[in-house]
LOLUM-542703 format. One line per 3 residues: number of its first residue (from 1); for each residue z, x, y of C-alpha. Coordinates in steps of 0.05 Angstrom, whole numbers, padded with zeros to 5 digits. Each point is the difference from the previous one (the first is absolute). Example, Ala and Ser with C-alpha at 12.3 -4.5 7.8 and 13.67 -1.06 7.14 Angstrom:
2
1) 00156/00246/-00090; -00013/00027/00069
END
This chain:
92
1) 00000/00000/00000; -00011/00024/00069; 00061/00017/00054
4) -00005/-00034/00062; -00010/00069/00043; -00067/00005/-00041
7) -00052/-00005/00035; -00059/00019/-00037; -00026/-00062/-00034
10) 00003/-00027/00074; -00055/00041/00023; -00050/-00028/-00054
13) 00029/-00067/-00005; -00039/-00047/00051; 00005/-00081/00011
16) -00052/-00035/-00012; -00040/-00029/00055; -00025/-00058/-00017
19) -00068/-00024/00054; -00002/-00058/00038; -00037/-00058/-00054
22) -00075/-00008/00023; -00051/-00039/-00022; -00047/00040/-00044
25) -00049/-00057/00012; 00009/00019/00076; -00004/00075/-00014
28) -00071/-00007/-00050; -00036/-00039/00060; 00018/00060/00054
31) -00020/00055/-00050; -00075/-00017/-00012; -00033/00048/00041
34) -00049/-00015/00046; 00026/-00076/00026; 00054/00012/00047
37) 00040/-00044/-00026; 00070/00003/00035; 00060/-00020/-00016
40) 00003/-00068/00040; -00069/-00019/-00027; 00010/00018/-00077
43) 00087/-00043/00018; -00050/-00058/00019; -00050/-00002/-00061
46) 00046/00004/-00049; 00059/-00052/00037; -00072/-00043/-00006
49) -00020/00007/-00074; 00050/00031/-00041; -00024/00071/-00025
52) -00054/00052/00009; -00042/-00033/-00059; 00001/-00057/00037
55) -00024/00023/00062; -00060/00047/-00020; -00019/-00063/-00043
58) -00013/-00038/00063; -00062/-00012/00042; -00004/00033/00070
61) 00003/-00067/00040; 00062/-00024/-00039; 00030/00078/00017
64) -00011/00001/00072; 00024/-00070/00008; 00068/00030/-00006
67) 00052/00011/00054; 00023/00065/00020; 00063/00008/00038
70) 00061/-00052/00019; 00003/-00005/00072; -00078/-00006/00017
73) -00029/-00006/-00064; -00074/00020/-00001; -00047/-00010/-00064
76) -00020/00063/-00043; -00065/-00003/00022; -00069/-00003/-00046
79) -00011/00071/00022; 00053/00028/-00031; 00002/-00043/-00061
82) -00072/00024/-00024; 00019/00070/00013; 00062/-00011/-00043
85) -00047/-00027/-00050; -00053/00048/00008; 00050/00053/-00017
88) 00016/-00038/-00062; -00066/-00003/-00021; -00015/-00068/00015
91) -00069/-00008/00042; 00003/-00063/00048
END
């Protein structure tokens, strides 16, 4: 058993740090490169359908009818809903 005036496990011994919880939903929709998508934006597509299969499964009207933002919501746009599925790999 270790004393108390031991100090050597202490120096390899950390606490764990546990991350804030995110949404990995959230997190796949800002990754994929080339859209922009930010954090706000990708918050607001999935709040609106569920999960990230269910949002690159959508058509570009039905994705930039979606509000952005709380105080003055603005839609997504169509612009940036065929580049997000351009960069999927979905032609519109």
């Amino acid at each position: 058993s270790q004393k108390v005036e031991h100090t050597t496990l202490k120096r390899y011994i950390k606490d764990r740090i546990y991350p804030a919880p995110y949404n990995p939903h959230i997190y796949n929709l800002m990754a994929i490169k080339g859209v922009g998508l930010g954090e706000a934006r990708a918050r607001a597509l999935v709040e609106r359908f569920g999960t990230f299969w269910y949002v690159v499964n959508q058509d570009a009207e039905v994705l930039a009818a979606t509000l952005v933002g709380s105080e003055n919501p603005k839609q997504l746009g169509l612009v940036t809903a065929r580049k997000l599925l351009k960069c999927l790999g979905k032609e519109t």
